[in-house]
N, C-alpha and C positions, 0 to 999 in steps of 0.2 A: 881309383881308376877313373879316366875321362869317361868315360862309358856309363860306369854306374853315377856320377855325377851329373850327367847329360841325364839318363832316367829319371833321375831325382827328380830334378828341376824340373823337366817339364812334367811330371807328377802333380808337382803342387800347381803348377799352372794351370794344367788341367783339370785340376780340382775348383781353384779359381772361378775359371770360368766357363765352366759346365753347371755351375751354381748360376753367376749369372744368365746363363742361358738356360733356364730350369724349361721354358716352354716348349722346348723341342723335345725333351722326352716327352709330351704329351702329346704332340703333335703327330707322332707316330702311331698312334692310336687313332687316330683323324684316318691316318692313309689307310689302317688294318681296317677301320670300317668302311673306308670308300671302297677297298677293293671285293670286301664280303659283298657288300650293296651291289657295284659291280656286277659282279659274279652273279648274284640272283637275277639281273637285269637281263645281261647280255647272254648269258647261257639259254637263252630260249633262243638266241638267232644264229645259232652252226659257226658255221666260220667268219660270217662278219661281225658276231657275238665276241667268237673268239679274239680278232683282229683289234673291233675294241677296247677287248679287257686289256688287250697288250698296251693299246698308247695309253689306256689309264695310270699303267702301271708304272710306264717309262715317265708319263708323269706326275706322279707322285713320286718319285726317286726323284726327276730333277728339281720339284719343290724342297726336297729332304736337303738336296746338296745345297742349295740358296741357304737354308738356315745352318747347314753344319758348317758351312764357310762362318757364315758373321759369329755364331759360337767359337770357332778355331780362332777367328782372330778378335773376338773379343768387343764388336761393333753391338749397335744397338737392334734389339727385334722388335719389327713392327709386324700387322698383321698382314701390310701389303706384302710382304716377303713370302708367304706362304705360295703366292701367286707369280710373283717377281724371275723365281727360279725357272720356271717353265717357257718360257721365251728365252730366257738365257741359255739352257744346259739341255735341251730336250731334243736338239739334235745328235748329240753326244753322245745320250744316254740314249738313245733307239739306233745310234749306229753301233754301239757296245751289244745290247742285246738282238740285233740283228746278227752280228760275228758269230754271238753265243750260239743263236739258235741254228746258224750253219752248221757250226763245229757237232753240236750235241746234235743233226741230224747224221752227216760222218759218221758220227763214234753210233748212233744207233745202228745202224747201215754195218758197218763194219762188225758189231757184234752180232747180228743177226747171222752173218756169212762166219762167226769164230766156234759157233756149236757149243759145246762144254764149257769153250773161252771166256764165250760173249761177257759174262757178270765184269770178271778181268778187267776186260776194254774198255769198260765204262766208268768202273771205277776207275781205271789208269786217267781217263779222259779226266773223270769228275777232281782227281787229284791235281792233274796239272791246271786246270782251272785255277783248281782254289788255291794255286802256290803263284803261277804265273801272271796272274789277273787281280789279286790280293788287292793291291792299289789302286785300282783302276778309281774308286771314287774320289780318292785326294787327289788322281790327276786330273781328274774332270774340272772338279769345283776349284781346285789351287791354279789352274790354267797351267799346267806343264807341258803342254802336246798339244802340237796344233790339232785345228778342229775338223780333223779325218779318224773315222775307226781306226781303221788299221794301224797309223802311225799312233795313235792313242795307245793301242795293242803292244805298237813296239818298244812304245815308252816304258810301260807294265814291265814286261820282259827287261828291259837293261835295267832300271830302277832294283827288281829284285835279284837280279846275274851281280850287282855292285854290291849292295848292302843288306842280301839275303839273311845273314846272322844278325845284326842289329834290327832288323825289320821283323823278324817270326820268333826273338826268345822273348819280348814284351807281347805281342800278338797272341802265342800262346800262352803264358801267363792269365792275358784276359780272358782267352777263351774257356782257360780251365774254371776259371774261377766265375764265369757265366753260367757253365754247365753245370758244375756244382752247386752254386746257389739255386737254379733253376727247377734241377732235378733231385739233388741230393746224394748221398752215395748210388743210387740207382743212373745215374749220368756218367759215371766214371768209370763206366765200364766199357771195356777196350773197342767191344763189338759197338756199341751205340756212339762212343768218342767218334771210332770210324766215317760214321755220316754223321755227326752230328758237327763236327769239328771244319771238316772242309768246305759246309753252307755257310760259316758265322762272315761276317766281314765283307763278302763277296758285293757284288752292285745291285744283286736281285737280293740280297739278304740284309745289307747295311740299314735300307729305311723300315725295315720290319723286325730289325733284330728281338729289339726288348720285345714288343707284341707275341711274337714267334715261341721264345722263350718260356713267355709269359704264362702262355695254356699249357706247358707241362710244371708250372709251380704251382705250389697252397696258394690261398689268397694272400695269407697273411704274409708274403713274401714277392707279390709281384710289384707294388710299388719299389722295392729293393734291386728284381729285378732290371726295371725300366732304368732303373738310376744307373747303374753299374753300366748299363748297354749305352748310355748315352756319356757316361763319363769314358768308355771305352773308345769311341768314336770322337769326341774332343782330342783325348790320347794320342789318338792313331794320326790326326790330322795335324798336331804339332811336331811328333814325331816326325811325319814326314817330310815337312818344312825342315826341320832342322837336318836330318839326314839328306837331304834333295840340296841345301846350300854348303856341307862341310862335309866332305868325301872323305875327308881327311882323319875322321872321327875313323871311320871303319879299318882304316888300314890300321891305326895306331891299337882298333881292338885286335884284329887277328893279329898282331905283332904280340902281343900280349898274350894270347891264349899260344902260341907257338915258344 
């Protein structure tokens, strides 16, 4: 099947070169501690404490997209790169979590007003997130969407409306097999899958994945961890490449499962 062939391939490729770019899993470690540091700093100053921790955050995401780009496509990492990304991508990535934090004030608002619902609503909220927003980091760092929120948003949206089943059975695939190594049989259990599944991948989750991870594994397993989450994010970025240029791939799979 072209499908599992297309997997294939870009498997090993991203094996390839997730090897050569070994630095960026460690790099994320970099951002988990800027933002712990962060957080001790700014948390003494209320809401402009707050305000801070947030452009920290947005960049260190757009430093993360600088290196998972040259990772994805296989270019060389320097160290000015870590820095490179934040002029580049930091508009982006503060209009993405500017959206988010609209929507997730909405959906609190609304469940406040749903009584017995509310839990409901927010999970529904936090679902469509992580189904419709999935992509959002390969479209930033690959340049797919012009450089407006919203139409970034709406690129998100058609991206996953096209190639929703080639896009989420490799996706979750990783995801299983993150949580599993992560947590162990205790991770795979349906109620903790629930949230624990629809964070992975996301734009606030992508540069902290392994780290994140990482505090619910043994020691002796979060270097394995960190690898898998960064071999997963290589993955995800080839994938989309090649699904974002050959449309043609998807129809030929649901032709095939029909």
């Amino acid at each position: 099947m072209a499908y599992a062939r297309l997997l294939a391939r870009i498997a090993a490729l991203a094996a390839r070169r997730a090897v050569k770019a070994w630095p960026v899993a460690l790099a994320v470690v970099l951002y988990a501690v800027a933002m712990a540091f962060g957080a001790t700093i700014f948390g003494r100053l209320g809401m402009a404490g707050g305000f801070l921790l947030g452009l920290l955050e947005a960049a260190c995401i757009a430093s993360y997209l600088q290196l998972l780009a040259l990772a994805v496509s296989g270019g060389k990492l320097s160290w000015d790169d870590l820095w490179r990304g934040v002029p580049t991508f930091l508009n982006d990535v503060i209009g993405v979590l500017f959206v988010l934090w609209i929507g997730g004030f909405v959906a609190r608002s609304l469940s406040q007003g749903a009584g017995d619902h509310g839990p409901f609503v927010l999970a529904a909220y936090g679902l469509l997130i992580a189904v419709f927003l999935n992509p959002v980091p390969e479209i930033i760092y690959q340049g797919r969407s012009p450089g407006m929120s919203l139409a970034l948003v709406a690129t998100s949206f058609r991206f996953v409306q096209e190639h929703w089943v080639e896009w989420f059975v490799p996706n979750l695939a990783l995801g299983f097999a993150l949580v599993a190594l992560a947590f162990g049989p205790r991770g795979v259990e349906p109620r903790d899958l629930m949230v624990i599944l629809p964070s992975l991948f996301t734009l606030e989750g992508a540069y902290l994945l392994g780290p994140s991870l990482a505090q619910g594994a043994s020691l002796w397993n979060v270097p394995l961890v960190l690898a898998l989450a960064h071999y997963a994010m290589v993955y995800r970025g080839l994938l989309f490449q090649e699904l974002s240029a050959g449309g043609w791939r998807a129809h030929g799979f649901r032709s095939s499962w029909r």
